[in-house]
C-alpha positions as CSV (number, residue, x, y, z in Angstrom):
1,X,0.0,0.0,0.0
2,X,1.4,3.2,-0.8
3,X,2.5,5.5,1.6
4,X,0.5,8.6,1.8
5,X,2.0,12.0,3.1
6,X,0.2,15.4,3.7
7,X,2.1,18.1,2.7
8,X,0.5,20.5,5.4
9,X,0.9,24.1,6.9
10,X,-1.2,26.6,7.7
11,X,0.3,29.5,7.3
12,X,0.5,30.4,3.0
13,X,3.3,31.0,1.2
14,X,6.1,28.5,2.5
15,X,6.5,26.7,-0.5
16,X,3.8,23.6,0.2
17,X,3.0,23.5,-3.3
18,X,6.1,23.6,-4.6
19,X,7.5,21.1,-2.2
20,X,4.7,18.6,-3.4
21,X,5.3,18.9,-6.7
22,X,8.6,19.1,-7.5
23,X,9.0,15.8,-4.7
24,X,5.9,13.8,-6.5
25,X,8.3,14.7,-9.7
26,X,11.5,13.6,-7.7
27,X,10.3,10.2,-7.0
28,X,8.8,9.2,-9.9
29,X,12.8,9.9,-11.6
30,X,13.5,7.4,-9.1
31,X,10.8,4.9,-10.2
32,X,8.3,5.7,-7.6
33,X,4.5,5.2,-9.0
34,X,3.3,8.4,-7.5
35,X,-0.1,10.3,-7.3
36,X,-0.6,14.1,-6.3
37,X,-3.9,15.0,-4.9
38,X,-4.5,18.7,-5.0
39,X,-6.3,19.6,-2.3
40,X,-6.0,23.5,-2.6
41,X,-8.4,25.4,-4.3
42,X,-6.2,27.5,-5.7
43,X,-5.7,24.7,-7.5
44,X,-1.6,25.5,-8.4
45,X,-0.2,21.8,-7.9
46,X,-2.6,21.0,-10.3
47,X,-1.2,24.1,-12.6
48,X,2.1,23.1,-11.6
49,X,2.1,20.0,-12.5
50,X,1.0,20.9,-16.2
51,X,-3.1,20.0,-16.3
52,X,-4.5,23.0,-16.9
53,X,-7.1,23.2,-14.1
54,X,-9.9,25.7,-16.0
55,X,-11.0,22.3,-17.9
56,X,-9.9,19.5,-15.4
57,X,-13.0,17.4,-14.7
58,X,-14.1,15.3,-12.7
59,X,-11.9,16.9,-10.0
60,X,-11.3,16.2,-6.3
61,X,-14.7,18.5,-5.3
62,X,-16.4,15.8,-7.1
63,X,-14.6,12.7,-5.8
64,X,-15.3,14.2,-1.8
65,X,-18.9,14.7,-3.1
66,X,-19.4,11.1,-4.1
67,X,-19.8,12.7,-7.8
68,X,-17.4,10.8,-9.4
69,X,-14.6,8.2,-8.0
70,X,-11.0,9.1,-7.5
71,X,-10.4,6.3,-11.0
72,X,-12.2,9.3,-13.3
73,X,-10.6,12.1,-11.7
74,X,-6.9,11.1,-12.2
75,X,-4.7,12.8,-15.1
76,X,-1.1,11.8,-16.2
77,X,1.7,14.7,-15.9
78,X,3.4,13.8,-18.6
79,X,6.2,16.2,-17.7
80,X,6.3,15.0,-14.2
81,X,6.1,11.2,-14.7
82,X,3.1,11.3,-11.7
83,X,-0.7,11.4,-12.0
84,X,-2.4,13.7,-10.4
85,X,-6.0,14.3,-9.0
86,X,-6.6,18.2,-10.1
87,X,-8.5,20.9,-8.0
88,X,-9.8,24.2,-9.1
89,X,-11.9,26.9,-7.3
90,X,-14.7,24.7,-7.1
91,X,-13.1,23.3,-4.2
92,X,-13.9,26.2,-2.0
93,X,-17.4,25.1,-1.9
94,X,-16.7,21.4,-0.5
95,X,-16.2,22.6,3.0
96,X,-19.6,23.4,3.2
97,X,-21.3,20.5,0.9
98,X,-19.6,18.3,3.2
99,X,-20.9,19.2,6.6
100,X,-23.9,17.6,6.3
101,X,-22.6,14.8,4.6
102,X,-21.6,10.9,6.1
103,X,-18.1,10.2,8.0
104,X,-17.3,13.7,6.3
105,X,-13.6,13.7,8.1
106,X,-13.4,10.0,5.9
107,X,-14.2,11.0,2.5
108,X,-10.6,11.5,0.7
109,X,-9.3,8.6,2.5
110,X,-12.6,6.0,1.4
111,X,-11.4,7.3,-1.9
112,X,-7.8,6.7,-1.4
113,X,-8.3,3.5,0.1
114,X,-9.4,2.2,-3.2
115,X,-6.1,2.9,-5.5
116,X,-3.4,2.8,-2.8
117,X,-1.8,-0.4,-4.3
118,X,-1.3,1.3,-7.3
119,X,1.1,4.0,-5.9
120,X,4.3,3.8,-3.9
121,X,4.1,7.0,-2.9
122,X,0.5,9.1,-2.2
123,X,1.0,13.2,-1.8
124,X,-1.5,15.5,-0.6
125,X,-1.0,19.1,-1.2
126,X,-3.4,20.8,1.4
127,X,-5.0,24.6,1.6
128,X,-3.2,26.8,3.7
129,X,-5.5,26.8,6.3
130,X,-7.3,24.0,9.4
131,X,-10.2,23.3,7.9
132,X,-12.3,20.3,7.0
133,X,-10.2,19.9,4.1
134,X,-7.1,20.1,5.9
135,X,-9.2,17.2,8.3
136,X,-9.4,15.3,5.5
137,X,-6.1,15.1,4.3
138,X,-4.9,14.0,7.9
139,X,-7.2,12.0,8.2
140,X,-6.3,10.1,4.6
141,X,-2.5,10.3,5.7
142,X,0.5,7.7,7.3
143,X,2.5,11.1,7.9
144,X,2.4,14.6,7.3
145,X,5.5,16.6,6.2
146,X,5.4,20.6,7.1
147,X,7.7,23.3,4.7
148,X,8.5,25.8,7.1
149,X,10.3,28.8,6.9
150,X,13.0,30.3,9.3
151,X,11.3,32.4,11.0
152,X,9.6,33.6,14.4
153,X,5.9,33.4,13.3
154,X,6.7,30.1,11.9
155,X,7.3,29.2,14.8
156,X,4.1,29.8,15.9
157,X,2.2,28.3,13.3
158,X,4.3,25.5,13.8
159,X,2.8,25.2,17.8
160,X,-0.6,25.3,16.2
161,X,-0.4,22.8,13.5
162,X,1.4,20.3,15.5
163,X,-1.2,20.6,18.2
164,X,-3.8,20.0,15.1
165,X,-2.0,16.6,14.1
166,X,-2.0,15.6,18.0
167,X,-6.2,15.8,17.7
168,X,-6.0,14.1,14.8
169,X,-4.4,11.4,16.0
170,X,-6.4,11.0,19.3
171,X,-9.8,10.9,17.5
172,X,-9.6,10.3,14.0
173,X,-6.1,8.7,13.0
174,X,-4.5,6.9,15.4
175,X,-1.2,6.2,13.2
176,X,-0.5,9.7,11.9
177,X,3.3,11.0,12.3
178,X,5.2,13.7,11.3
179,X,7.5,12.5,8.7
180,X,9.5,15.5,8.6
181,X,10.1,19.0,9.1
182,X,11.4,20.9,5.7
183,X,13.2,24.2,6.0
184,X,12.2,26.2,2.7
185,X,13.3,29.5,0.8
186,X,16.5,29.4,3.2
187,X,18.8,32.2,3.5
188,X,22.1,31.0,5.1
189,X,23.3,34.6,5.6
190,X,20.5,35.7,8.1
191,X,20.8,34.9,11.9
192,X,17.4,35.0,13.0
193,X,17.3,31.6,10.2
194,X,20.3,30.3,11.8
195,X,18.6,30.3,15.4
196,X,15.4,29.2,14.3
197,X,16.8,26.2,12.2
198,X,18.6,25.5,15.3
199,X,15.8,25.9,17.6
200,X,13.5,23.0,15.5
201,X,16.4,20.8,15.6
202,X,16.5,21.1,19.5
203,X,13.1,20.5,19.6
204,X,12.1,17.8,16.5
205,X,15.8,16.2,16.4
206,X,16.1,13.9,13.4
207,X,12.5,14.8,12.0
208,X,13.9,17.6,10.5
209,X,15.2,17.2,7.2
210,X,18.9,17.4,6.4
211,X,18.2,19.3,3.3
212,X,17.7,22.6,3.0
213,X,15.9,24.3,0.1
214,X,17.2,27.9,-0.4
215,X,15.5,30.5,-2.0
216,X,15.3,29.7,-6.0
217,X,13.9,32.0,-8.7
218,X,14.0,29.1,-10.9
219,X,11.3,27.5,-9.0
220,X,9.4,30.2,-8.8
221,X,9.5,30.5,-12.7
222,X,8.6,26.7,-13.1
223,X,4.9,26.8,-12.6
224,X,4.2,29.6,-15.3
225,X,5.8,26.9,-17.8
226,X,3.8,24.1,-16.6
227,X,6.7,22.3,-14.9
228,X,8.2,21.4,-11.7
229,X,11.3,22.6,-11.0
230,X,13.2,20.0,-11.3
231,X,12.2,19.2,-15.2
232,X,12.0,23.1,-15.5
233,X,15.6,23.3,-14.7
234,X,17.2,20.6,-13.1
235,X,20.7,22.2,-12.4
236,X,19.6,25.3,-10.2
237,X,20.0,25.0,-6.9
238,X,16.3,24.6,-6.1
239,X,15.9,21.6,-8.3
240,X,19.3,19.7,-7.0
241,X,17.7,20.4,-3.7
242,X,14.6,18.7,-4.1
243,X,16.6,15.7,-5.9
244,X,18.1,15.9,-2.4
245,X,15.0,15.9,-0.6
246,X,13.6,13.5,-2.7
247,X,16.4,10.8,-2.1
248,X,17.0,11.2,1.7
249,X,13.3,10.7,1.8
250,X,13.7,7.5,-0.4
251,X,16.7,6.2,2.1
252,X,14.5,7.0,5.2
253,X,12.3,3.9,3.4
254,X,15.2,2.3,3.0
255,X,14.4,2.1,-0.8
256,X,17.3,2.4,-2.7
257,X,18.4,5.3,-4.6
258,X,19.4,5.6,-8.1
259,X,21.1,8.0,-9.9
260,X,18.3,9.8,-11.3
């Protein structure tokens, strides 16, 4: 059964997105079978991973609806090597469709249930925000990993989203772990980074990543072309340190690592 991982933080703009797609991209250069499930309305991991989401149908509002199953909803990135499960605006309605609806905190992970022997490797890309969404993605996942940056609200957010995944596990998901903590759009030169790196390696030890991915316009640039960063252009810094990412994730499986 493949292993499913919430990509997950509140707080917007620390590079979730990005870190799902470019590491759904990562392993499937390393022969993972991989699927993204884009669980953002904005719907960019869908963008990013070249589906344009304007005419992506049926997408995951439909699947948590019970309007379609997850089989019709999943498109190939060809550029990526991964399917993917695409999202759009549309999305922003679920939360309130679902309310009323059965086991509502269940309905990705009924869904997921279904094609997990298919994958090696399951990502969610979540909302930045708690909500039932959010719910449902923990509730779907083995792990959760958090991008973060160095910073003192981080920090903060950090306090609240952990304390999230400790619910979560007490009523809902018994076996959910943090798989990692990922320090994003890194600056090396700045103290207050330096401190707070060092600060969540006090506190989470070895879940925190050895790789580091620094601030990269060539990532940035990627998702305008349709591409992850690490097809977009796979020798900037960014995309070597997602390759990174993507293989000390691998060897934390103990899956062996090619030179992909």
């Amino acid at each position: 059964m493949g292993r499913i991982i919430a990509v997950a933080n509140q707080k917007g703009g620390v590079g979730k997105t990005t870190t799902a797609v470019n590491l759904a991209c990562g392993l499937a250069q390393q022969g993972q079978r991989v699927l993204l499930v884009d669980l953002d309305p904005q719907g960019n991991a869908t963008m990013g991973a070249g589906v344009e989401k304007r005419t992506a149908l049926p997408t995951a509002y439909q699947v948590l609806l019970g309007e379609a199953d997850i089989y019709a909803s999943r498109l190939r990135s060809e550029q990526g090597g991964f399917d993917v499960v695409p999202a759009n605006r549309e999305l922003a309605g679920g939360e309130v469709e679902m309310v009323d609806l059965d086991k509502r905190e269940f309905r990705l992970k009924a869904e997921l249930v279904r094609v997990a022997q298919e994958y090696d490797f399951i990502l969610i890309d979540c909302a930045p925000t708690l909500n039932l969404l959010t719910v449902n993605a923990l509730a779907a996942a083995h792990a959760v990993l958090i991008p973060m940056q160095c910073e003192y609200y981080a920090l903060e957010g950090l306090t609240d989203l952990v304390a999230t995944i400790k619910k979560v596990k007490q009523k809902l998901n018994p076996g959910i772990e943090i798989e990692g903590l990922l320090r994003v759009m890194y600056d090396p030169r700045s103290t207050l980074a330096q401190q707070v790196a060092a600060e969540l390696k006090s506190h989470f030890g070895d879940k925190v990543f050895n790789t580091v991915i620094p601030r990269n316009i060539r990532l940035a640039e990627a998702p305008s072309h349709g591409l992850p960063g690490v097809v977009y252009d796979r020798a900037s810094r960014g995309a070597q340190a997602y390759l990174d990412l993507t293989r000390e994730l691998l060897d934390r499986y103990g899956i062996a690592v090619g030179a992909a």
